[in-house]
C-alpha positions as CSV (number, residue, x, y, z in Angstrom):
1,X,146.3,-142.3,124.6
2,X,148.3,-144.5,127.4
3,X,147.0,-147.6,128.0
4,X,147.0,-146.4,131.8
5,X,143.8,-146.2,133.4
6,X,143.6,-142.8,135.2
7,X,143.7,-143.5,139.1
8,X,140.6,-142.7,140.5
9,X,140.3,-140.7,144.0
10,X,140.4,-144.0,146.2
11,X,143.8,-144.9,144.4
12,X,145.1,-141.3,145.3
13,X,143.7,-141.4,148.9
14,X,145.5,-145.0,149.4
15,X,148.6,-143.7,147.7
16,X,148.5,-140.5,150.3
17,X,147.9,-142.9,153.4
18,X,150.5,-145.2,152.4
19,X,153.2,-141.9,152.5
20,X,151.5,-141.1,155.6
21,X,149.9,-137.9,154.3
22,X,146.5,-136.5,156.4
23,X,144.1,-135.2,153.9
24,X,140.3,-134.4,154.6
25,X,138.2,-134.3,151.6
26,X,134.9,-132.8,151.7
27,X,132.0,-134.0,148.5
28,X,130.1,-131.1,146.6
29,X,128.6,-130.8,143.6
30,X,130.9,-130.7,140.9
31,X,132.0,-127.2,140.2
32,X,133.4,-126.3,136.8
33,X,135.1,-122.9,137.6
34,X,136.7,-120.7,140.5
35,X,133.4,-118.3,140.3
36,X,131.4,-121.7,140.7
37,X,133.7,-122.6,144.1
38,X,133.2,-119.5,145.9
39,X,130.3,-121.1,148.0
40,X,132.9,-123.4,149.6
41,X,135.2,-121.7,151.1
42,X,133.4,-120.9,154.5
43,X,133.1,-125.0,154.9
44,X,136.6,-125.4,153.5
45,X,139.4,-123.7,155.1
46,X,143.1,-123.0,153.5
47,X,144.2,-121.8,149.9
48,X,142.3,-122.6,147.4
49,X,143.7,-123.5,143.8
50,X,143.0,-122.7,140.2
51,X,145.3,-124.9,137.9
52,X,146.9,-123.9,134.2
53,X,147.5,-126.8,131.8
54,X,150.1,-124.8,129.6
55,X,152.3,-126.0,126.7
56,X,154.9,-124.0,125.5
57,X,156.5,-124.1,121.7
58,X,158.6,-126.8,122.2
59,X,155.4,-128.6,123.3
60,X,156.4,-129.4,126.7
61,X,153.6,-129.2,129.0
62,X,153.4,-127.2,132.6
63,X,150.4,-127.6,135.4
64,X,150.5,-123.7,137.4
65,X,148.9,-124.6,140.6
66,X,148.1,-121.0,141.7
67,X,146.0,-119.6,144.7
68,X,142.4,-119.2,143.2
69,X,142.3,-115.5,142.6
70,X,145.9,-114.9,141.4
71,X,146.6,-113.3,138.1
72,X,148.9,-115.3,135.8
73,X,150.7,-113.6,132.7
74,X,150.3,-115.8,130.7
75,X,152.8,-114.0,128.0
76,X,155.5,-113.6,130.4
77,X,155.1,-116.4,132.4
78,X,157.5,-118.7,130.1
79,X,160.2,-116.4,131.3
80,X,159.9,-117.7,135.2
81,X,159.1,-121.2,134.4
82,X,161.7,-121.7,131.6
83,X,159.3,-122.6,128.7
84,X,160.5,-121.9,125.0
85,X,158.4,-118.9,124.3
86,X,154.6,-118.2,125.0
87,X,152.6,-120.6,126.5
88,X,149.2,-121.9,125.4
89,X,146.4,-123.6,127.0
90,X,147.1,-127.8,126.5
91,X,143.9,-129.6,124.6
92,X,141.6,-131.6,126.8
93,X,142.7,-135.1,125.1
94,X,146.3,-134.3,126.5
95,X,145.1,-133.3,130.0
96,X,143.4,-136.7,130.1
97,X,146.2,-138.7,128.6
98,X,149.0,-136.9,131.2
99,X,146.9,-136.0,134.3
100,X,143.9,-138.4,134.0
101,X,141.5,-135.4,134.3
102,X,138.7,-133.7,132.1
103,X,138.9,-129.7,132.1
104,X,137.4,-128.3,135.2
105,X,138.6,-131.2,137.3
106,X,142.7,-129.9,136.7
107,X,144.7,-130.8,139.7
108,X,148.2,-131.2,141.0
109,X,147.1,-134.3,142.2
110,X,146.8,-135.5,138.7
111,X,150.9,-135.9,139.1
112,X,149.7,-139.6,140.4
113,X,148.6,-140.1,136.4
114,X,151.3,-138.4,135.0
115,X,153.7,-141.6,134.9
116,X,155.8,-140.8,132.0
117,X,156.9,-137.3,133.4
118,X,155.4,-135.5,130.6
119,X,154.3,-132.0,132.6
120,X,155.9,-129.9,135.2
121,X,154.3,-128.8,137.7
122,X,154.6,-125.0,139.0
123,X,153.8,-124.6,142.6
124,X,153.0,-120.8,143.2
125,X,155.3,-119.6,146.0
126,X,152.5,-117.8,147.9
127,X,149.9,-120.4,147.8
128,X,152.8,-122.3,149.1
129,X,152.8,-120.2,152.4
130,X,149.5,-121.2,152.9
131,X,149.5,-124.1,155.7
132,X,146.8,-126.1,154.1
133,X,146.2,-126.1,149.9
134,X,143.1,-127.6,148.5
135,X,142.8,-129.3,145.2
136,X,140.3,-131.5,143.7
137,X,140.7,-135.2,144.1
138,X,141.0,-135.9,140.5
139,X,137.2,-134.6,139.8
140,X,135.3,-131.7,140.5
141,X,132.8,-132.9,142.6
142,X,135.0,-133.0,145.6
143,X,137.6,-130.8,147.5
144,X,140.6,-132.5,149.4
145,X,142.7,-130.6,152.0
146,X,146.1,-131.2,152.5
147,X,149.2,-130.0,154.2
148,X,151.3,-127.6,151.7
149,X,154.4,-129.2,152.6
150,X,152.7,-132.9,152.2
151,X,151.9,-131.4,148.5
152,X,155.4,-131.5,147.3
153,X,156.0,-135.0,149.3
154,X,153.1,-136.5,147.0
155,X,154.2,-134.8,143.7
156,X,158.2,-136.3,144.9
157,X,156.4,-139.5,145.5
158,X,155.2,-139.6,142.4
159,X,158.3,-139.1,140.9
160,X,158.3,-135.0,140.1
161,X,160.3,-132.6,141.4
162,X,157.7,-129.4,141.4
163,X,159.0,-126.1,140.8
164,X,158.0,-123.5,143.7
165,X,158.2,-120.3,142.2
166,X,156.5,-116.6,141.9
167,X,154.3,-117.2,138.8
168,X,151.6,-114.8,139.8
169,X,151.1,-110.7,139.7
């Protein structure tokens, strides 16, 4: 485990004002799954996300931030995303070590943990072309909204370079 403490969603929110990102973030009861969000999405407008914590052979590890009802391949997606072969889920303790987050709370805000650059993240070109993405706030019991553009600002703040492209069917 890193000795870092995860960042909890205050940190991010005072991390996105100081880069003078807006973001709107509305509470809920935590939500586990994409089937369990479906409720939201009158109250929250934009894309919505469902994220991948992959690892390929060479165990490097990949977050695909993908609009919520998008199919992934996962046995051909190593092909787009340059990963050595087929890619498998990541364990839980890893997604807590990298991204500070338990499973069903996977964000591409969990970049801000990720200090030691050990995922890439996969932006999905068409949730991309959405003007607003929502993500949680590094747990599941909220929803923040944010500019698409201001994503890839935050994940370059952090100090990754996200990879926008077509991972989805």
């Amino acid at each position: 485990m890193s000795e870092n403490t995860p960042k909890t969603r205050e940190e991010l929110f005072a991390f996105l004002d100081g880069l003078g990102i807006a973001h709107k973030t509305v509470d809920h009861a935590p939500v586990f799954t994409v089937a369990e969000s479906v409720a939201l999405r009158d109250a929250i407008p934009g894309g919505h996300t469902k994220n991948l914590f992959v690892k390929d052979k060479k165990d490097r590890y990949f977050l695909l931030t993908v609009e919520e009802n998008a199919e992934v391949d996962l046995k051909q997606v190593h092909t787009i995303i340059g990963g050595s072969g087929r890619v498998s889920f990541g364990r839980a303790e890893k997604l807590m070590e990298y991204l500070g987050v338990i499973p069903g709370a996977v964000t591409a805000f969990g970049a801000i943990n990720d200090s030691g650059g050990n995922v890439t993240f996969v932006l999905d070109a068409d949730l991309m072309e959405e003007e607003i993405v929502n993500c949680h706030p590094l747990s599941n019991d909220a929803t923040t909204s944010i500019a698409s553009g201001d994503l890839i600002r935050f994940m370059e703040a952090t100090g990754h370079k996200p990879l926008v492209l077509k991972v989805t069917s």
